[in-house]
Residue frames as a rotation matrix with the C-alpha (Angstrom) as fourth column:
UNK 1
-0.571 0.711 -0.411 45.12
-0.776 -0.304 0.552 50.18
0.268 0.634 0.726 -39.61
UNK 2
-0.327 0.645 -0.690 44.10
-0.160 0.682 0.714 46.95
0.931 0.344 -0.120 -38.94
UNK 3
-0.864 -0.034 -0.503 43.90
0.494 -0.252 -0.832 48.15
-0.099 -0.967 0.235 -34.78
UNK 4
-0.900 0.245 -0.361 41.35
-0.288 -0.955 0.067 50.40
-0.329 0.164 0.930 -36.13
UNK 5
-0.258 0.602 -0.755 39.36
-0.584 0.525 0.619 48.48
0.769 0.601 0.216 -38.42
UNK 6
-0.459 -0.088 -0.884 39.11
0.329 0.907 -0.261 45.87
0.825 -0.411 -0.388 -35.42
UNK 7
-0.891 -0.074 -0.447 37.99
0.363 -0.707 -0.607 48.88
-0.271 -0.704 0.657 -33.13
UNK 8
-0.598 0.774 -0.209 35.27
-0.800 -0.563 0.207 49.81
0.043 0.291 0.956 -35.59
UNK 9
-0.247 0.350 -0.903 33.86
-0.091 0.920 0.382 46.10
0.965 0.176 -0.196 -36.12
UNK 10
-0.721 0.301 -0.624 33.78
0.647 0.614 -0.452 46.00
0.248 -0.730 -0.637 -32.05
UNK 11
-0.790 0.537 -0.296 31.94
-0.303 -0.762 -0.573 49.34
-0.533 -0.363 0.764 -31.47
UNK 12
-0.574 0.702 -0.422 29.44
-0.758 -0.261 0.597 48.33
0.310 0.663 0.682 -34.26
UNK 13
-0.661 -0.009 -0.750 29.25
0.144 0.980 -0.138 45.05
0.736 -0.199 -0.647 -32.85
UNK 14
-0.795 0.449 -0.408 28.36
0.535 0.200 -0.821 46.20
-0.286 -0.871 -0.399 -29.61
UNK 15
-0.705 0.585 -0.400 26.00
-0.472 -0.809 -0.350 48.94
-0.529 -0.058 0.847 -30.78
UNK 16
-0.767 0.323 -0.554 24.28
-0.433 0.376 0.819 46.21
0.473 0.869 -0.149 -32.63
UNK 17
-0.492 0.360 -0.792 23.67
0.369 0.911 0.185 44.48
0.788 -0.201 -0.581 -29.97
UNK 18
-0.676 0.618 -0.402 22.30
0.120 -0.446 -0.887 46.96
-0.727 -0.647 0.227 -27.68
UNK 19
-0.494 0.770 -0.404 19.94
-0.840 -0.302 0.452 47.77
0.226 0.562 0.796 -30.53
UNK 20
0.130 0.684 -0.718 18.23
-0.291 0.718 0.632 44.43
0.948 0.127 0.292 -31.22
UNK 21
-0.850 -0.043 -0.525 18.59
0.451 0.456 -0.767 43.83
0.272 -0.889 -0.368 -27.16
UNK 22
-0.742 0.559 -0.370 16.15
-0.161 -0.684 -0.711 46.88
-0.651 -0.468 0.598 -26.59
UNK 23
-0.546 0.732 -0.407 14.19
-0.783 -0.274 0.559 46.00
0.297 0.624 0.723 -29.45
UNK 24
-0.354 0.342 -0.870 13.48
0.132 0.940 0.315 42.51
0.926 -0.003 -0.378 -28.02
UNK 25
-0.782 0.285 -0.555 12.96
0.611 0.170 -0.773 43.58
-0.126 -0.943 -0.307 -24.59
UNK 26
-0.633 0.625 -0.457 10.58
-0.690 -0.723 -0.032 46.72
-0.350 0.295 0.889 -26.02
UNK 27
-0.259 0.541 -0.800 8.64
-0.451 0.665 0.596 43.60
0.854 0.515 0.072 -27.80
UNK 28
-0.561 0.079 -0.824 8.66
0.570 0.759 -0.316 41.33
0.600 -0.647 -0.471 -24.51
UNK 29
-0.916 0.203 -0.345 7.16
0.071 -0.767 -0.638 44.29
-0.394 -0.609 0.688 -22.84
UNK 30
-0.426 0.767 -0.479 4.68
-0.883 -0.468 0.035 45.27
-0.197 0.438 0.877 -24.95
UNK 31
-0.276 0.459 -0.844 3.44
0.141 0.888 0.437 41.16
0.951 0.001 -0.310 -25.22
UNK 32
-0.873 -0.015 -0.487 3.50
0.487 -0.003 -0.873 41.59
0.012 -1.000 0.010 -21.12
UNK 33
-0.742 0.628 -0.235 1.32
-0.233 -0.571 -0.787 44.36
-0.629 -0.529 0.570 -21.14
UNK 34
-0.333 0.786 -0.521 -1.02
-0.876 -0.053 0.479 43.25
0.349 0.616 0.706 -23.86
UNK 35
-0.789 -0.084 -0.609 -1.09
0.201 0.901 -0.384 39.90
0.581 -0.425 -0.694 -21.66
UNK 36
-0.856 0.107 -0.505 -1.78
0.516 0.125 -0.848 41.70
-0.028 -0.986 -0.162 -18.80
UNK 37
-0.560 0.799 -0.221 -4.72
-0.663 -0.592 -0.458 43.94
-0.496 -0.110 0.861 -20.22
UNK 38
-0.333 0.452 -0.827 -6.20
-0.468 0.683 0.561 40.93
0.819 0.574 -0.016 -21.82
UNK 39
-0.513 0.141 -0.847 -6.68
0.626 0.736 -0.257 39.13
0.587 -0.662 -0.466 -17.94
UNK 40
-0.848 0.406 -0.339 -7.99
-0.027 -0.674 -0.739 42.58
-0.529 -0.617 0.583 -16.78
UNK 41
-0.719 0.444 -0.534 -10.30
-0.693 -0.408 0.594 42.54
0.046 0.798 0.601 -19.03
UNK 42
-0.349 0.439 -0.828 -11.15
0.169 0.898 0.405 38.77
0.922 0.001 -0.388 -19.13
UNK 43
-0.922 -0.175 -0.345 -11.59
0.366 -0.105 -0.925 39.50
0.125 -0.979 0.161 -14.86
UNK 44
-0.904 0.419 -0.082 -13.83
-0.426 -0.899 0.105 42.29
-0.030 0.130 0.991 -15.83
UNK 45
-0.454 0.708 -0.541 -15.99
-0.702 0.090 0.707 40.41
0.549 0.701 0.456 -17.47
UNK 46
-0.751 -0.452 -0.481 -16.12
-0.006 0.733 -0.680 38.03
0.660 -0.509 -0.553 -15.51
UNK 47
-0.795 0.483 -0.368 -17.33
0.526 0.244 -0.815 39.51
-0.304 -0.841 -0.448 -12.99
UNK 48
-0.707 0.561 -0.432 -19.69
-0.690 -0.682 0.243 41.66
-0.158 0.470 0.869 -14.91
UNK 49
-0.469 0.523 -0.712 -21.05
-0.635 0.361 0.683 38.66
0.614 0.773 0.163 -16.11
UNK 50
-0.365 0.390 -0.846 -21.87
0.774 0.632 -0.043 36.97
0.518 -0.670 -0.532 -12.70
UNK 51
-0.829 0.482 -0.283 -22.90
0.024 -0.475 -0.880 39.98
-0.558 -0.736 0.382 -10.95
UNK 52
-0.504 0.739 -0.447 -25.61
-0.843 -0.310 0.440 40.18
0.186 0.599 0.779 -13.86
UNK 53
-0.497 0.212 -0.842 -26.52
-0.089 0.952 0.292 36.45
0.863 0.220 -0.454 -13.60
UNK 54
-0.769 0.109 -0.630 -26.83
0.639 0.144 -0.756 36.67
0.008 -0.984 -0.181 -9.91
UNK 55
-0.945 0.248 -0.212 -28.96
0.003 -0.643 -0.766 39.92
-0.327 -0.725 0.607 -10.08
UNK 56
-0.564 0.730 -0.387 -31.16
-0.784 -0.325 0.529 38.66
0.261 0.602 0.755 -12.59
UNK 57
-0.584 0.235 -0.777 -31.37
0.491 0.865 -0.107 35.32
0.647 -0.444 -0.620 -10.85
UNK 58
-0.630 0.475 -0.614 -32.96
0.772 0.300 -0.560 37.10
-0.082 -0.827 -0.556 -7.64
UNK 59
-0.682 0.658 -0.319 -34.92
-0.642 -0.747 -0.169 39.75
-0.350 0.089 0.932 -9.68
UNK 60
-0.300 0.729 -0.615 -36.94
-0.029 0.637 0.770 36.38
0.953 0.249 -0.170 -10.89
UNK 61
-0.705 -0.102 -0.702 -37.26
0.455 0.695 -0.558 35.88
0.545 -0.712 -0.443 -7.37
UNK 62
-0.830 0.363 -0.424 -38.63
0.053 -0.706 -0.707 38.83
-0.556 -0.608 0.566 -6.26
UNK 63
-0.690 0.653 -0.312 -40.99
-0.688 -0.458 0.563 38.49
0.225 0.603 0.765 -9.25
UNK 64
-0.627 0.314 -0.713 -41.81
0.108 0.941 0.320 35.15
0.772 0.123 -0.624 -8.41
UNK 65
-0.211 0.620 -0.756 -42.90
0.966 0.252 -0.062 36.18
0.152 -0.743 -0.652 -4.96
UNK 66
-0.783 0.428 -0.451 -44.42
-0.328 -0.901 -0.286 39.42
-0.528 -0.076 0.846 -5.81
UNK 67
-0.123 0.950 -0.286 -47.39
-0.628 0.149 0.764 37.27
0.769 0.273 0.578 -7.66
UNK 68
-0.259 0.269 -0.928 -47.51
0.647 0.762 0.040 35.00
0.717 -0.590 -0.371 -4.94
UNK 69
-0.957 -0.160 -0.243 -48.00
0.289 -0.436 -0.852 37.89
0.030 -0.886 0.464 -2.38
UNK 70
-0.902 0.363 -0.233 -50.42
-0.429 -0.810 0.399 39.32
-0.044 0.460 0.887 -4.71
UNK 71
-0.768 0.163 -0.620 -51.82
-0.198 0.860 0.471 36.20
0.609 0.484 -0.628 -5.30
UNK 72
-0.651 0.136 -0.747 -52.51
0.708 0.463 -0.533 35.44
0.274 -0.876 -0.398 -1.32
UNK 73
0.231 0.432 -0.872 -53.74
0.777 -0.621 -0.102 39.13
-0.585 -0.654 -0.479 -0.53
UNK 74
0.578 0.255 0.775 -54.35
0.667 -0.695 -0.268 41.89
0.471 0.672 -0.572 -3.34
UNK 75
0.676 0.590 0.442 -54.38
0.094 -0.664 0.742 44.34
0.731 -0.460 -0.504 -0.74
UNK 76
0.927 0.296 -0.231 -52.17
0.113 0.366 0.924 43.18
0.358 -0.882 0.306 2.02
UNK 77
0.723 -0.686 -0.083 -49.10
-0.609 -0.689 0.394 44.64
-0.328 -0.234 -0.915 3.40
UNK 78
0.075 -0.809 0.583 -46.80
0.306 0.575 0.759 41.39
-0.949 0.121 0.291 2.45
UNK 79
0.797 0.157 0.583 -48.25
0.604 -0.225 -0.764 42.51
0.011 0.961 -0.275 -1.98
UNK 80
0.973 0.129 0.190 -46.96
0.179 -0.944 -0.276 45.61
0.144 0.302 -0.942 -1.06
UNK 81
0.242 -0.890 0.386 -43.66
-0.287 0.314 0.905 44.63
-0.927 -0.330 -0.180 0.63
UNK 82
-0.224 -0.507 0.832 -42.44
0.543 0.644 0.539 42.41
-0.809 0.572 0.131 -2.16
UNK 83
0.750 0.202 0.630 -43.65
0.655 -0.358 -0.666 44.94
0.091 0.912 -0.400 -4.77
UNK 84
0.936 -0.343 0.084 -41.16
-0.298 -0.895 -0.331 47.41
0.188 0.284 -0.940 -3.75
UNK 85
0.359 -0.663 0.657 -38.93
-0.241 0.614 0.752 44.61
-0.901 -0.429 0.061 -3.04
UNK 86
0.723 0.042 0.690 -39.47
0.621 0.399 -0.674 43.59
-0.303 0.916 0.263 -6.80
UNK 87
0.890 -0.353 0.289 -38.56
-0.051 -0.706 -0.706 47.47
0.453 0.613 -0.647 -8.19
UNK 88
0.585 -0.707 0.396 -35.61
-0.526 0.041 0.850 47.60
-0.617 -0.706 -0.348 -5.82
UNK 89
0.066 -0.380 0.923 -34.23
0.602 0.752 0.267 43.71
-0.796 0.538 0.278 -7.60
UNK 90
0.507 -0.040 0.861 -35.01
0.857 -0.081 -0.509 45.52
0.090 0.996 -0.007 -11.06
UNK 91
0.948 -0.260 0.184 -32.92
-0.093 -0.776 -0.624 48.09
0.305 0.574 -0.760 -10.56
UNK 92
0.336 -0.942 -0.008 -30.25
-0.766 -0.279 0.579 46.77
-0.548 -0.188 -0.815 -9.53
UNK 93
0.105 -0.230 0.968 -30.53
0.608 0.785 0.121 44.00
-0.787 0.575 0.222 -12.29
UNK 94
0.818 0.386 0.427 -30.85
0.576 -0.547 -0.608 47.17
-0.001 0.743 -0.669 -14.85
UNK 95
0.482 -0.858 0.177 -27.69
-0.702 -0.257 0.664 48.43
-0.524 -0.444 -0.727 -13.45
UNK 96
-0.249 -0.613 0.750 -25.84
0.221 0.718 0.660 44.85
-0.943 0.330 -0.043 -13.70
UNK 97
0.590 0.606 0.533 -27.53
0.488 0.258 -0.834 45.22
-0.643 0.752 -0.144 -17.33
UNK 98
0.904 -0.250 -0.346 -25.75
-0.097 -0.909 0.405 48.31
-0.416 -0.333 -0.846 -17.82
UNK 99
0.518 -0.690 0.505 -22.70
-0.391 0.334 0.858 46.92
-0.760 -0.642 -0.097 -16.88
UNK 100
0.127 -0.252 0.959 -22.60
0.589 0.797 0.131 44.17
-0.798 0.548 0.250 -19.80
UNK 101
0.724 0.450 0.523 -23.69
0.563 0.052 -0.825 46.41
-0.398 0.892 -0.216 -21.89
UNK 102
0.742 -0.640 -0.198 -20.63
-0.540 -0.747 0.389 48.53
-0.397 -0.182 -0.900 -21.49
UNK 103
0.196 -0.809 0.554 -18.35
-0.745 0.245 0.621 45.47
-0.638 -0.534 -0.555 -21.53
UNK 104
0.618 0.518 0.592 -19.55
-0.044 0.774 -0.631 42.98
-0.785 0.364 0.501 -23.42
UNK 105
-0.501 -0.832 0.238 -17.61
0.203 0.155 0.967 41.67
-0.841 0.533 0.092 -26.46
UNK 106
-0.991 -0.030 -0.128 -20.38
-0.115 -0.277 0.954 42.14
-0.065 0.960 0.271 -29.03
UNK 107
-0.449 0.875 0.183 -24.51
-0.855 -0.480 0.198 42.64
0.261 -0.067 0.963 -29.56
UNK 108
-0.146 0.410 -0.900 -25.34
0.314 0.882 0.351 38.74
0.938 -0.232 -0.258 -28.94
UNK 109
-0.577 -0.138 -0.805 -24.04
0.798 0.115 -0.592 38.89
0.174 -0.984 0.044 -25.48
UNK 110
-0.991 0.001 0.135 -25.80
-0.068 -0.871 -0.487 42.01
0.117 -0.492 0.863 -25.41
UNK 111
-0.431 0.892 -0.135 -28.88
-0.805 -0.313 0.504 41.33
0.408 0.326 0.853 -26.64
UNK 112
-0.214 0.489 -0.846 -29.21
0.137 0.872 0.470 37.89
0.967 -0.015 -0.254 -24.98
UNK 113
-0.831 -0.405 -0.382 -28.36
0.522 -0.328 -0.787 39.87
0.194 -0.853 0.484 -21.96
UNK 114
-0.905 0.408 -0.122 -31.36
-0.426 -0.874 0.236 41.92
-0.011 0.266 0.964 -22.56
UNK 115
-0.153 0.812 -0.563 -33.62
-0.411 0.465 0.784 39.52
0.899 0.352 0.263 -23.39
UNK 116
-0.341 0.188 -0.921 -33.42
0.654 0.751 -0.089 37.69
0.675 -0.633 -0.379 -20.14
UNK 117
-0.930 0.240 -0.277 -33.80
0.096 -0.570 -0.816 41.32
-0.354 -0.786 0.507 -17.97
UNK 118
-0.519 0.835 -0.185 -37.20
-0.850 -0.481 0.213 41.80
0.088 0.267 0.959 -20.07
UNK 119
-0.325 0.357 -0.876 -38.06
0.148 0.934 0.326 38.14
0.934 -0.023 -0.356 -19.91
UNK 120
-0.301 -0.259 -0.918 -37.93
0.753 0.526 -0.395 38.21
0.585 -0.810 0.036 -16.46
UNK 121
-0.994 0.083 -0.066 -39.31
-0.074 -0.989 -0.128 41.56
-0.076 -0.123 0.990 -16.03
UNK 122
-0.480 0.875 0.062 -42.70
-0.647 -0.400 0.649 40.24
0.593 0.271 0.758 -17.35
UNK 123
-0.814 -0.202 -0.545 -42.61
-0.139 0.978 -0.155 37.61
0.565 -0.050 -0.824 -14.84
UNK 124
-0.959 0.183 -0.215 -45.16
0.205 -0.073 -0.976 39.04
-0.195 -0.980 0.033 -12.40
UNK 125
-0.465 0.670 -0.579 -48.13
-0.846 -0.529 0.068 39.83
-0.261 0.521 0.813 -14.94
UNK 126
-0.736 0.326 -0.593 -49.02
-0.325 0.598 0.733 36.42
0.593 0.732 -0.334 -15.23
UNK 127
-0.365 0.907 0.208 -52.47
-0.508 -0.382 0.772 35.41
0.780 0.176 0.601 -14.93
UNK 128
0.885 0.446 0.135 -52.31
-0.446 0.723 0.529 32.07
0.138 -0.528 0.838 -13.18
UNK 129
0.262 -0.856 0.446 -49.64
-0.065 0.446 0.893 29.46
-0.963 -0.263 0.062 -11.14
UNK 130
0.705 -0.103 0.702 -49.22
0.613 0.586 -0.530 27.85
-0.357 0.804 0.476 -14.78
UNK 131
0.660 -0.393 0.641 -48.69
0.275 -0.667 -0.692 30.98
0.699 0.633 -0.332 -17.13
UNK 132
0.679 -0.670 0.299 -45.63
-0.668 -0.396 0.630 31.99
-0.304 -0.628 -0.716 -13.52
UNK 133
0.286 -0.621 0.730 -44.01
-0.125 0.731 0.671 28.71
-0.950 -0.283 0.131 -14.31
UNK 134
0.538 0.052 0.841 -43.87
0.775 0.361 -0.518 29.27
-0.331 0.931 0.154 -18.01
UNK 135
0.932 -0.190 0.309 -42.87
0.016 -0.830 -0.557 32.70
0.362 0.524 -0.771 -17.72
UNK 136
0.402 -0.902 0.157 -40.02
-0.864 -0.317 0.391 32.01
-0.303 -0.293 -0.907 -15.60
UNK 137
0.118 -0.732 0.671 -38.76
0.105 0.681 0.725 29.00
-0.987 -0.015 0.157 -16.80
UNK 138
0.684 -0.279 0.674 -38.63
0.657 -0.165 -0.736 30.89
0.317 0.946 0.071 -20.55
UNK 139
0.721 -0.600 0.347 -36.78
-0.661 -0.746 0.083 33.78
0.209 -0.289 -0.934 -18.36
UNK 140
0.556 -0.665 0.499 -34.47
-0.181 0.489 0.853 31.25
-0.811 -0.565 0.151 -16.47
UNK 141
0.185 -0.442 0.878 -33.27
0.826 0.554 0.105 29.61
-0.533 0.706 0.467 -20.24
UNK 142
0.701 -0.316 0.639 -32.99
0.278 -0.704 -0.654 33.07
0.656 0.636 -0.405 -21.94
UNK 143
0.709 -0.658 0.253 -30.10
-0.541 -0.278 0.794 33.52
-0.452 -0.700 -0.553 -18.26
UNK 144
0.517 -0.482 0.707 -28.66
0.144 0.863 0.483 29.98
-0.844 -0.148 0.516 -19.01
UNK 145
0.593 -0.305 0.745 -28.28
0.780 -0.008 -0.625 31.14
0.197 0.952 0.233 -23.00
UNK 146
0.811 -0.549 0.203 -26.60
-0.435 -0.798 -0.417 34.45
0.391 0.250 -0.886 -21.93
UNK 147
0.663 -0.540 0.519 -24.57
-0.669 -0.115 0.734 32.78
-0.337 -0.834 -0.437 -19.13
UNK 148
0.217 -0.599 0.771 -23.07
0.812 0.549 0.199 30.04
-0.542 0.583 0.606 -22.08
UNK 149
0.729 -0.210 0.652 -22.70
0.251 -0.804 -0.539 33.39
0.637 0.557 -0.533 -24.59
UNK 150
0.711 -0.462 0.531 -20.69
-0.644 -0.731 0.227 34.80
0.283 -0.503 -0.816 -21.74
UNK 151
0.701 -0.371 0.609 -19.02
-0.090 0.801 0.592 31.69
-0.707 -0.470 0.528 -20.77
UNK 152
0.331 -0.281 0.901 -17.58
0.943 0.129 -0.306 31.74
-0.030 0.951 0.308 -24.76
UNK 153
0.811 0.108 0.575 -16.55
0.256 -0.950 -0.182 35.17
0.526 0.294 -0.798 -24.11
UNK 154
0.577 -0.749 0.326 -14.06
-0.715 -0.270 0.645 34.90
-0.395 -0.605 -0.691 -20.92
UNK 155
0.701 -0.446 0.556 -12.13
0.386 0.893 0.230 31.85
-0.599 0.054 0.799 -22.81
């Protein structure tokens, strides 16, 4: 009897321990993969969030020197160049826009996101050198505020 009893105590034993072995490795697993879709993510964003920066960075440009073309020559084949140079930049900052908005952890990031593509959108409508350098350096700081919003987001 007591062969027996000593027989049942090891079998339970061991079946104990395969239980709570698979539960701990089922747990270590499932931390792993919630690890690892947490750095895909963070990655994502990432880059989401610099290709936007970047595309909104050189759609100012293109505004900047679509009034300066415009500026020089109304008329003149460089206006026209850099105007369809301009729409081109905006759409592929409206895209990157897109992008965030898809990803984005919550409406701030979204909406500062936003604000800079329209900021920066009206950049070419101004009247004079002055009212260009005001409009893009409010567009540039409404980038810098998303690009700290987003910066607080991949941490």
């Amino acid at each position: 009897m007591a062969g027996v009893l000593s027989a049942l105590i090891a079998v339970f034993g061991t079946l104990l321990g395969v239980a709570l072995t698979q539960r701990s490795q089922r747990q270590a697993t499932a931390r792993d993969q919630a690890f690892a879709a947490r750095q895909q993510l963070r990655s994502e964003r990432m880059a989401v969030y610099s290709d936007f920066a970047g595309a909104v960075t050189e759609f100012r440009r293109g505004q900047q020197d679509r009034w300066h073309r415009r500026d020089e020559d109304p008329e003149g084949p460089a206006a026209h160049e850099t105007r369809i140079e301009a729409y081109r930049l905006r759409g592929v900052a409206l895209h990157a826009l897109f992008r965030v908005q898809l990803i984005a952890s919550g409406p701030p990031l979204v909406d500062a996101a936003r604000q800079a593509y329209e900021l920066t959108s009206g950049t070419h409508k101004a009247s004079d050198k002055t009212e260009l350098s005001a409009l893009s350096d409010r567009a540039r700081e409404a980038l810098e505020h998303f690009v700290r919003l987003a910066s607080a987001d991949v941490r």
